[in-house]
C-alpha positions in Angstrom: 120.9 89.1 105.7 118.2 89.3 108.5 117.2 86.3 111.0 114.2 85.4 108.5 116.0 85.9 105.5 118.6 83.6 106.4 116.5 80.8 107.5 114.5 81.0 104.5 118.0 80.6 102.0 118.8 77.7 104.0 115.2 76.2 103.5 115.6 76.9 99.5 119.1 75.4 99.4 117.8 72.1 101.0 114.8 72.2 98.4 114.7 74.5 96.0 110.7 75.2 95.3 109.3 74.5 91.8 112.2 72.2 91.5 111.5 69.3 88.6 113.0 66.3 88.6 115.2 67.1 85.6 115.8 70.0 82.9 114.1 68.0 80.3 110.3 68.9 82.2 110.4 72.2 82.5 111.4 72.1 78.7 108.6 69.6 78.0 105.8 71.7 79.9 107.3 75.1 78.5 106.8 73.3 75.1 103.5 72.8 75.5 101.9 75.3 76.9 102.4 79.0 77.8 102.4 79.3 81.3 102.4 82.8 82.0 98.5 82.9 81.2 98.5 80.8 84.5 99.0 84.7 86.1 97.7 87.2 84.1 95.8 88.0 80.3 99.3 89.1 79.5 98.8 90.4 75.7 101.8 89.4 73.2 101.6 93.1 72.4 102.5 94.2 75.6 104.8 91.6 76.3 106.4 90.9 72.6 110.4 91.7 72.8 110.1 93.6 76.7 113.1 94.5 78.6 111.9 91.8 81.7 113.3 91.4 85.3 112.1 88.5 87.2 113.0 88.8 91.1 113.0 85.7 92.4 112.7 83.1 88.8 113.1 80.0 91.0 113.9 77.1 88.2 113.4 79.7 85.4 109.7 78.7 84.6 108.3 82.0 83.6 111.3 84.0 82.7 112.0 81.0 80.3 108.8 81.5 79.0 109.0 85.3 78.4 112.0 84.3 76.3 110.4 81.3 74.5 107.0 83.0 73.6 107.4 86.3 73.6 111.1 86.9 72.6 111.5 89.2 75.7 115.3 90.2 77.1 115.0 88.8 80.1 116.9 89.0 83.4 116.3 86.6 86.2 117.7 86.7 89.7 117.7 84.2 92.1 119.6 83.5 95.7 119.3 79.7 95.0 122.3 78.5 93.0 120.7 74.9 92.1 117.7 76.6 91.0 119.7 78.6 88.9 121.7 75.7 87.3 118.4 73.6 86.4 117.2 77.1 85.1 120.6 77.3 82.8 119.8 74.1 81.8 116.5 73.8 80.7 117.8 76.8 78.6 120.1 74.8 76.6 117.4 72.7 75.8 114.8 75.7 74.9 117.7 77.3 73.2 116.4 80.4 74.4 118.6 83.7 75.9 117.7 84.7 79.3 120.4 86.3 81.3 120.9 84.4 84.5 122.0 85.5 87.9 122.6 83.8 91.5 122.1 86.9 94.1 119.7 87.8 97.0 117.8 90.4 95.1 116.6 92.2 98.4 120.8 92.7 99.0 121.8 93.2 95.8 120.9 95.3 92.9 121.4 95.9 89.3 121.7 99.6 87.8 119.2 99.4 85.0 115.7 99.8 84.3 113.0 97.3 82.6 109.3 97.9 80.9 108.1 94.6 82.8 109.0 93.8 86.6 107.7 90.5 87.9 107.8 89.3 90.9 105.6 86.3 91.6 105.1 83.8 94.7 108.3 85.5 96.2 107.9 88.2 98.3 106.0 87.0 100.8 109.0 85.1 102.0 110.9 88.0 102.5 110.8 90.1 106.4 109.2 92.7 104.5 107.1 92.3 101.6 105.4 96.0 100.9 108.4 97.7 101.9 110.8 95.3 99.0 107.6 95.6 96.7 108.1 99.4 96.7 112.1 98.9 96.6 111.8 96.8 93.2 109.3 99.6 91.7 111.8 102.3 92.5 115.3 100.4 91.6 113.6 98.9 88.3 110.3 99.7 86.9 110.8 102.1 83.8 108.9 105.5 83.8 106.1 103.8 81.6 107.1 100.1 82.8 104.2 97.6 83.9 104.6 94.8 87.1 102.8 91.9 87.9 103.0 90.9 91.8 102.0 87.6 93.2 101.1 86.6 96.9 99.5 85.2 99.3 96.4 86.1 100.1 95.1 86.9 103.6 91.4 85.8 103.8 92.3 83.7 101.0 95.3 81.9 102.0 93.6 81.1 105.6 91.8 78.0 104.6 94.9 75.8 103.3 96.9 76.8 106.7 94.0 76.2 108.8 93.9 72.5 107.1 97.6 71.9 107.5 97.4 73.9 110.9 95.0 71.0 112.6 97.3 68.3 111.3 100.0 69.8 112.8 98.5 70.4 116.1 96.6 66.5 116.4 100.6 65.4 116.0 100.7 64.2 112.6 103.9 63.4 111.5 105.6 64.4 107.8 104.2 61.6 105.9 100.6 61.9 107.1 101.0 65.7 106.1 102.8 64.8 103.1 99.5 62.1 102.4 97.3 64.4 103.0 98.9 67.6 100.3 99.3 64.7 97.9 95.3 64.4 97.6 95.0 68.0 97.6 97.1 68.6 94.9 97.2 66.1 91.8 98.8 67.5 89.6 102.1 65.6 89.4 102.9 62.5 87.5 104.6 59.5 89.2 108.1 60.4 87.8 107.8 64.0 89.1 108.6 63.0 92.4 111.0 65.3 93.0 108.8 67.9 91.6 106.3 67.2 94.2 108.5 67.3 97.1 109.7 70.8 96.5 105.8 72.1 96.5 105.0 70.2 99.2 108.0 71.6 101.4 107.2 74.9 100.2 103.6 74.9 101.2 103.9 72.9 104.3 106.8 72.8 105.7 108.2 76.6 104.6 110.1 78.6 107.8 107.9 82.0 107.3 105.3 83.4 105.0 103.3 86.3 105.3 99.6 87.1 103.4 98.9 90.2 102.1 95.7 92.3 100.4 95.0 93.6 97.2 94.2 97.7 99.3 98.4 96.7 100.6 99.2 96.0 97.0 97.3 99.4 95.8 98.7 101.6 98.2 102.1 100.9 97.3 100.9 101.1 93.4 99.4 104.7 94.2 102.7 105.8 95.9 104.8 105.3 92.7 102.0 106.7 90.2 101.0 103.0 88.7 97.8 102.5 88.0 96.1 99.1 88.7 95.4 96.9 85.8 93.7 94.2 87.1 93.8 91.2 89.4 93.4 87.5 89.5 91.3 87.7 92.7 88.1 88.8 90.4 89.9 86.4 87.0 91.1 90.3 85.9 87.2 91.7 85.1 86.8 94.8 84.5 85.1 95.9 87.8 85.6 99.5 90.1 88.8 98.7 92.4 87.1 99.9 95.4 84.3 97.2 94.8 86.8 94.6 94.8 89.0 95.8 98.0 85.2 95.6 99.7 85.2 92.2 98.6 88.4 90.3 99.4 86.8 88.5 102.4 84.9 86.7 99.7 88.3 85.1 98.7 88.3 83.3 102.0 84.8 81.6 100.9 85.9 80.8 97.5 89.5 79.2 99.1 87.3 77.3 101.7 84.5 75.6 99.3 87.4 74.2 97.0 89.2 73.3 100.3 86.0 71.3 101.4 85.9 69.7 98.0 89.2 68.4 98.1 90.6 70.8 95.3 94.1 72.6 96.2 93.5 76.0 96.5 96.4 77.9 98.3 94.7 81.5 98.3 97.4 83.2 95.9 96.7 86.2 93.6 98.1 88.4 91.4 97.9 92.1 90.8 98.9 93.8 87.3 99.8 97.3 87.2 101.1 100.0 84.7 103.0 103.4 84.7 
């Protein structure tokens, strides 16, 4: 494992990202509500009983979904073995059959190949992001597969890290920044503590990140013949590629003005694509 690859294992192993404060919420917010429209208009016709690889499932949020909603065979990987327990257990609970696995997915690979390949809010932590994105088409994506990507963005990720940026630099120590990413994002109860802490250490206080475009995302698309299906960056409209690529910068405005206002914005999108 590389220098950066390494570093950001040990950062996950100290606090897993995503992480609830027991099995029993992610069965509770699974329960009520399907969270994989949170990333893409993902129809239950395309999705209904899919061979699924998730690269990078974290606590098992949406491959436990897949399974729940959509009755999808679903195989999750994972370097974080805590994140992989919780996941197991929030299974039990779901009763639901995902198949489980604990390895560095950029290291280690499985011989088989899958109609969905998702990979969401997890390659930008990796040295090289385009190049494992390409890797993961070629090792997985069947010859008439689909794949949904997510990542930071790079005009409009720049607003949240310019706001965390200046309270680093005026000397602000982990509770002010921690103060200051609670009022940003609100969206955690008071017994999701734990919960909170894993977001907040994976937003703020992460070892390396990169931000990406939706032209990076295409190119690698266009090299294994999969055609894009739409992206959150424009809420997935039906509009001509090209027109959108000429305006991502407009990202950055969008990210700022909700920054301004106080709402947590942390300049993420998705791409869907299909063979």
């Amino acid at each position: 494992m590389n220098d950066i690859g390494s570093k950001v294992k040990k950062f996950y192993e100290k606090t897993p990202f995503n992480f609830p404060d027991s099995a029993s919420i992610i069965e509770k917010k699974i329960r009520d509500r399907n969270l994989i429209l949170d990333y893409a208009p993902l129809t239950i016709e395309k999705l209904y009983k899919s061979k699924v690889i998730e690269l990078g499932c974290g606590s098992g949020w949406l491959s436990l979904c897949l399974s729940h909603y959509y009755k999808c065979e679903v195989t999750a990987i994972d370097f974080n073995q805590k994140s992989i327990n919780i996941a197991q257990a929030a299974q039990k609970l779901l009763k639901t059959d995902v198949r489980f696995i604990c390895a560095d997915f950029t290291k280690e690979f499985l011989n088989e190949r899958f109609k969905w390949v998702i990979s969401v809010g997890v390659l930008h932590h990796t040295a090289h992001a385009m190049i494992n994105l390409d890797q993961l088409i070629k090792r997985y994506l069947d010859d008439q597969g689909n794949i949904l990507v997510g990542l930071y963005h790079l005009h409009g990720r720049r607003p949240f890290l310019d706001k965390i940026e200046k309270l680093k630099n005026s000397n602000q120590d982990e509770a002010v920044l921690m103060d200051a990413y609670r009022k940003m994002d609100q969206r955690f109860l008071l017994n999701e503590e734990e919960y909170f802490l894993s977001w907040f250490a994976d937003q703020v206080m992460h070892p390396f990140e990169s931000q990406h475009t939706l032209a990076e995302v295409i190119n690698v698309f266009d090299k294994n013949k999969i055609t894009h299906r739409g992206t959150s960056i424009n809420q997935f409209k039906s509009e001509n590629l090209l027109d959108i690529i000429e305006n991502e910068r407009a990202f950055e405005i969008k990210a700022k003005k909700n920054i301004q206002k106080g709402i947590f914005d942390p300049g993420f999108f998705t791409v869907l694509g299909e063979r």
